[in-house]
C-alpha positions as CSV (number, residue, x, y, z in Angstrom):
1,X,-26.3,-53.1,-75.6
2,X,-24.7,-54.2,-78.8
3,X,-26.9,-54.3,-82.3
4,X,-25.5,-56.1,-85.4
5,X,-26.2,-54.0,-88.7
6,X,-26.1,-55.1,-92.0
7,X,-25.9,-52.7,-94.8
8,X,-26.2,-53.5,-98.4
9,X,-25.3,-52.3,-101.8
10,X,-24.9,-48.4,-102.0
11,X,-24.9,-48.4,-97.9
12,X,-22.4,-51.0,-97.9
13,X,-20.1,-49.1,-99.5
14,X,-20.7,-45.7,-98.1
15,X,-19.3,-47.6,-94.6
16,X,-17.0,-49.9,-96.2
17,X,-18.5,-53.4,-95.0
18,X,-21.6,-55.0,-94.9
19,X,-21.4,-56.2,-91.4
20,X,-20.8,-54.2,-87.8
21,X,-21.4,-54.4,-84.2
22,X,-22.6,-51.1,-82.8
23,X,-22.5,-50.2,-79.0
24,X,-26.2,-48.3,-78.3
25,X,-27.5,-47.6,-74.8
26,X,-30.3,-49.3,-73.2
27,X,-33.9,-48.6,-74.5
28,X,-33.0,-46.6,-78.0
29,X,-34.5,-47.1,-80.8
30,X,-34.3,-47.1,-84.9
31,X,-33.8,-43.4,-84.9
32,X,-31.2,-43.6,-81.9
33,X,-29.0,-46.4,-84.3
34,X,-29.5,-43.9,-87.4
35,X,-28.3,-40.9,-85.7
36,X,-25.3,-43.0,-84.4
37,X,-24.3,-44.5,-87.4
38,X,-24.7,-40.7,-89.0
39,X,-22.3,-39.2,-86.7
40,X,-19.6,-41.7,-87.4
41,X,-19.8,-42.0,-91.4
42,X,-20.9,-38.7,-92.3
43,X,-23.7,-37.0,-94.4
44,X,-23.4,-39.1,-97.3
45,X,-24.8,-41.7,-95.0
46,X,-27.5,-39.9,-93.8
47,X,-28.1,-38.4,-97.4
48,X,-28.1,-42.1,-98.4
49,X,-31.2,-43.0,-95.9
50,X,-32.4,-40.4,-94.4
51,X,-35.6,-37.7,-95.8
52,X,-35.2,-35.9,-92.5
53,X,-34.3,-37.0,-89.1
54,X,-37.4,-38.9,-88.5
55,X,-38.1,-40.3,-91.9
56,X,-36.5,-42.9,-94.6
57,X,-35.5,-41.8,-97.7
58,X,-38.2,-43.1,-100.0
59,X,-37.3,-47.0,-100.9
60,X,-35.2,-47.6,-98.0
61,X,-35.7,-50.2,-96.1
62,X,-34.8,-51.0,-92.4
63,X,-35.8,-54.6,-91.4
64,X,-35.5,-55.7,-87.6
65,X,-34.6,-59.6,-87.0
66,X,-36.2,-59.5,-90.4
67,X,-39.5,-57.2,-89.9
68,X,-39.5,-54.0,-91.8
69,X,-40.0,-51.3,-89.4
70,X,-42.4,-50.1,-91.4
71,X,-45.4,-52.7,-89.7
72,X,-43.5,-52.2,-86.2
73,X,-43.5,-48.8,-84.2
74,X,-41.0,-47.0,-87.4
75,X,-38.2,-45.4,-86.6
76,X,-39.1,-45.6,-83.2
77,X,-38.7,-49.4,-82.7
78,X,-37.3,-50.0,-80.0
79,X,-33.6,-52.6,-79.5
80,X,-32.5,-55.1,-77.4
81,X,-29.5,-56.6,-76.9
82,X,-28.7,-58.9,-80.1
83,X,-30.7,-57.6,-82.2
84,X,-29.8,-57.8,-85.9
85,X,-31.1,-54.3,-88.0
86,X,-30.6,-54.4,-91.8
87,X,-30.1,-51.5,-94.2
88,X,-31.7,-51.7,-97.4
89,X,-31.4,-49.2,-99.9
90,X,-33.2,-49.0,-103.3
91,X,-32.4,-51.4,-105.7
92,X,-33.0,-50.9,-109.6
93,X,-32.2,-53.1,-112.0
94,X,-33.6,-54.8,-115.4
């Protein structure tokens, strides 16, 4: 199945664009997409988002077709075909 991902700010740039189409298989989840995207760009991706393999670094958020995982099933969301899956890291600012 194909998932769009859009990354912003700091994640944006760790991957060099804001906007990809990633190949998962059927029936995987947030965790499945994270573990993908970590083993094509690297630690300093998965330093970027990741506290451990099954948690979000604190302030990041990962939004669905625009739900946060958070008030879905978490990193184990499931995907379908088409979904969109945004990357949200902390933001500071004043």
């Amino acid at each position: 199945m194909k998932i769009i991902v859009k990354a912003f700010a700091t994640i944006r740039e760790v991957i060099g664009t804001g906007y990809m189409e990633i190949l998962l298989e059927d029936e995987s989840d947030v965790q499945m997409l994270l573990k993908t995207l970590t083993k094509k760009f690297g630690d300093v991706f998965r330093n970027q988002i990741l506290a451990s393999e099954e948690k979000l670094a604190p302030y990041v958020k990962v939004l669905v077709n625009g739900r946060d995982i958070e008030y879905l099933n978490g990193m184990r969301t499931k995907l379908k075909d088409g979904d969109e899956v945004a990357i949200i890291p902390p933001v500071a600012g004043g």
